[in-house]
C-alpha positions, 0 to 999 in steps of 0.5 A: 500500500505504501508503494502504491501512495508513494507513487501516487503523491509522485505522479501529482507533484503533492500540489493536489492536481487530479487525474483526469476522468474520462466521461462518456459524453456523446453528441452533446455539445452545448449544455446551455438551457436558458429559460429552463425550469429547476427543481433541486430535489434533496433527499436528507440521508440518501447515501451514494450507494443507494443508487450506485449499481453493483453489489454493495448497493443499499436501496432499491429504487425502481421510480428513481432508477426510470427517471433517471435513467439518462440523466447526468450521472456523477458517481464521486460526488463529496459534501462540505459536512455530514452535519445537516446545516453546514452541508446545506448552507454550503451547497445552496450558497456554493461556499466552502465548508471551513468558511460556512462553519466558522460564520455559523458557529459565530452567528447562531445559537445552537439547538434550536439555532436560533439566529441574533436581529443583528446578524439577519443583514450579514447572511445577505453577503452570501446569496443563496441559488433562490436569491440569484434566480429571483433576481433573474426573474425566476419564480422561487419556491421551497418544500422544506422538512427539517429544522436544520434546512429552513427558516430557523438556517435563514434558508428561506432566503429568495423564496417567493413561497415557502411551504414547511418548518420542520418544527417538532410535533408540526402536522407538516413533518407526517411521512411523505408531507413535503414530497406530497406538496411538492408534487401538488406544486408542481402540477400548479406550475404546468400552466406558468409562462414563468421559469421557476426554481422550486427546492424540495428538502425531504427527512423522510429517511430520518423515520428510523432508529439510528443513534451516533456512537458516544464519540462518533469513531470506529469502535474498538471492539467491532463485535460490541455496538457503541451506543448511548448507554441505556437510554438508547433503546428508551429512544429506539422504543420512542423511535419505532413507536408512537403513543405505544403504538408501532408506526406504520411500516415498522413490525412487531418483529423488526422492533423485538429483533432491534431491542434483541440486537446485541452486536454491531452485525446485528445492529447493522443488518437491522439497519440496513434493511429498516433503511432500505424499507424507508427508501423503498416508501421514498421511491414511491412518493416520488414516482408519482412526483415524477408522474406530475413533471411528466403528464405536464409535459415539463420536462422539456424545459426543466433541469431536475437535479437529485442530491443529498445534502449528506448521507448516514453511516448505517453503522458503516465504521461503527456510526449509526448516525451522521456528521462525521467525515467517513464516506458514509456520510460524505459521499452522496450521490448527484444525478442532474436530469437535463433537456438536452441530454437523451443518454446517460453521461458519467462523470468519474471525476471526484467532484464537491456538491457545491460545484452544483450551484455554479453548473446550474447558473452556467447552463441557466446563463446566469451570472453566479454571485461575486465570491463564491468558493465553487466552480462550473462542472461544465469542463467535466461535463464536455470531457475537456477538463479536470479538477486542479484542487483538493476536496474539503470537508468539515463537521463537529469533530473531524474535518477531511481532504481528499486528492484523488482517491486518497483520503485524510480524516483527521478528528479534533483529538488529532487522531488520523485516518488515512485511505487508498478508495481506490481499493478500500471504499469502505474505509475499513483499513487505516494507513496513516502509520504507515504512510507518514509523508504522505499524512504529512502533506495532506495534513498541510494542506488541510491546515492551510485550506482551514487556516485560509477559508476561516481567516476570509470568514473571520475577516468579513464578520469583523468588518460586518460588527464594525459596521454596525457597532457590533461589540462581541 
């Protein structure tokens, strides 16, 4: 292993330069549809590998795999965080993680996040998608499931309608609620002569009883599940039933099995097919989403783009949860439905979600926001160009970069973790000892990345207090 990373590093000069990835692009020359309709369609959990064909797949999706099925397929697709708020202020911004991270933590006060009078003005120096479409004249809206994703994030930001809170016990969090109205909405749009941008944000995937292990890190013992004690299965229980009742979808059998369960394998298992159950339920609210854009007849002038904002360790390296750095959580899948694309195109390349953004604005021929951290995908689209940069991420406890296909975790103890995906996508065998170069440039890195990016945050959270006499 160390001979294969040490010709690696080689081969990029350890300056972060990426191999090239061949697409398969054919006959489509010009990716431009001004005009167009878009839908962003934000599956909270959805893991890459619920949709990537091949053996380790977790979910059937049959809606999803129709629809889909010539759309622009990118198959390495990184989020900035695996924590909820971070990931989507990143992706619906197009800024980098460290810089979202550092003005959140500054500016909310967490659980519920709730955001200061005098900083409302400074969010407006970081204009969302929603933002600059309205500006173009675009009818904006949102469907949004999560307390983390809306309003309470000010992600409401530039839309004309807004439908959902997330707020706990609301009629409006029901299972497949925000995937329904989104649908009804959809069919109110076939008639409009306006281009509008329409986010839907489901938590649909959230129904299900997994828990973060007490310090979110691979387990010491991988036989022994790493929970919170005994008031984990008190939360199961509350989980999987409600007012002592079993919710729908949800055997007398799988909950006797999950309170039973005492190994990781177990835990896994159950897990796994309590997830695939869920998706499956998901697939289907989307098919009929999916019936209303093609009984309008929109698809001919609308973009429908289909990402996560994170994905869910289904106790992949011991986290049962999310907001960690593994692959679990970070890798997402991003598949783009487009007017002028009749055959499926994949993209191999290792990209970031926030380069989503500045690719819509490149095919709508709008003009992106000055500072954003995020560029077109459209060189990789046409086959004419690669990634020059490393891949970032940051959450809670751990933060991430990756070159290539090489991987550097390192937590906020400064434990590390280091990964080949190219032959261990699981991210099961840590190499940093034995590789310490090549840990010691990536670290590098990291730190200049971080040190950059919260600096620029720092800097215009300072001159923003100045400017309105803002003393802490």
């Amino acid at each position: 292993m160390r001979y294969v990373i040490a010709a690696y590093f080689t081969l990029i000069g350890i300056v972060a330069t990426l191999p090239a990835y061949a697409a398969n692009v054919e006959n489509v020359a010009d990716f431009s549809c001004v005009g167009c309709n878009v839908i962003f369609l934000d599956i909270d959990l959805l893991r890459a590998d619920s949709l990537r064909p091949g053996p380790s797949r977790t979910g059937v999706t049959p809606n999803i795999d129709k629809f889909f099925r010539d759309s622009i397929y990118f198959e390495d697709t990184s989020s900035s965080s695996g924590v909820t708020a971070i990931s989507n202020t990143a992706t619906l911004t197009a800024r980098e993680g460290h810089f979202t991270y550092y003005f959140l933590r500054k500016t909310f006060v967490d659980v519920p996040p709730q955001m200061p009078e005098k900083y409302l003005a400074f969010y407006g120096k970081f204009p969302t998608i929603a933002e600059t479409l309205a500006k173009a004249g675009y009818d904006t809206i949102n469907a949004n499931h999560g307390w983390y994703a809306g309003k309470q994030m000010l992600l409401n930001r530039g839309f004309a309608t807004y439908w959902g809170t997330g707020e706990p016990n609301s009629s409006q969090n029901e299972p497949a609620k925000v995937i329904r109205k989104t649908t009804e909405l959809i069919r109110g749009k076939v008639n409009s002569t306006t281009p509008f941008f329409l986010l839907m944000r489901s938590e649909d995937l959230r129904g299900i009883p997994y828990r973060y292990p007490v310090n979110r890190k691979r387990l010491i013992d991988p036989k022994v599940a790493y929970l919170k004690g005994d008031s984990t299965f008190v939360e199961v229980r509350y989980q999987l039933t409600r007012e002592g009742k079993l919710r729908e979808g949800y055997s007398s059998t799988e909950l006797a099995k999950w309170m039973s369960a005492k190994t990781l394998s177990e835990y896994k298992a159950l897990a796994r097919s309590l997830y695939s159950q869920q998706l499956l339920f998901v697939d289907e609210e989307l098919g009929k989403l999916f019936d209303a854009l093609t009984e309008g007849h929109l698809l001919e002038k609308t973009i429908v783009v289909l990402y996560a904002n994170h994905g869910d360790g289904l106790y992949d390296n011991g986290v049962p949860n999310h907001g960690v750095s593994y692959q679990s959580c970070v890798s997402v899948p991003l598949m783009i439905l487009h007017p002028k694309v009749k055959k499926r195109l994949v993209i191999s390349t290792p990209i970031q979600l926030i380069d989503l953004v500045p690719t819509i604005f490149d095919f709508l021929g709008t003009l992106p926001p000055s500072g954003v951290d995020s560029k077109s995908l459209q060189d990789e689209l046409r086959g004419t160009g690669f990634r020059s940069n490393a891949i970032y991420g940051v959450d809670k406890e751990s933060q991430y970069v990756r070159l290539g296909k090489l991987k550097l975790i390192v937590w906020a103890d400064r434990s590390k973790e280091l990964y080949d995906l190219s032959v261990d996508p699981s991210e099961e065998t840590n190499v940093a000892d034995q590789n310490p170069q090549a840990v010691a440039t990536m670290e590098s890195l990291l730190a200049e990345h971080s040190m950059e990016q919260i600096g620029k945050a720092a800097a215009m959270l300072k001159r923003y207090r100045l400017e309105k006499g803002i003393s802490d």
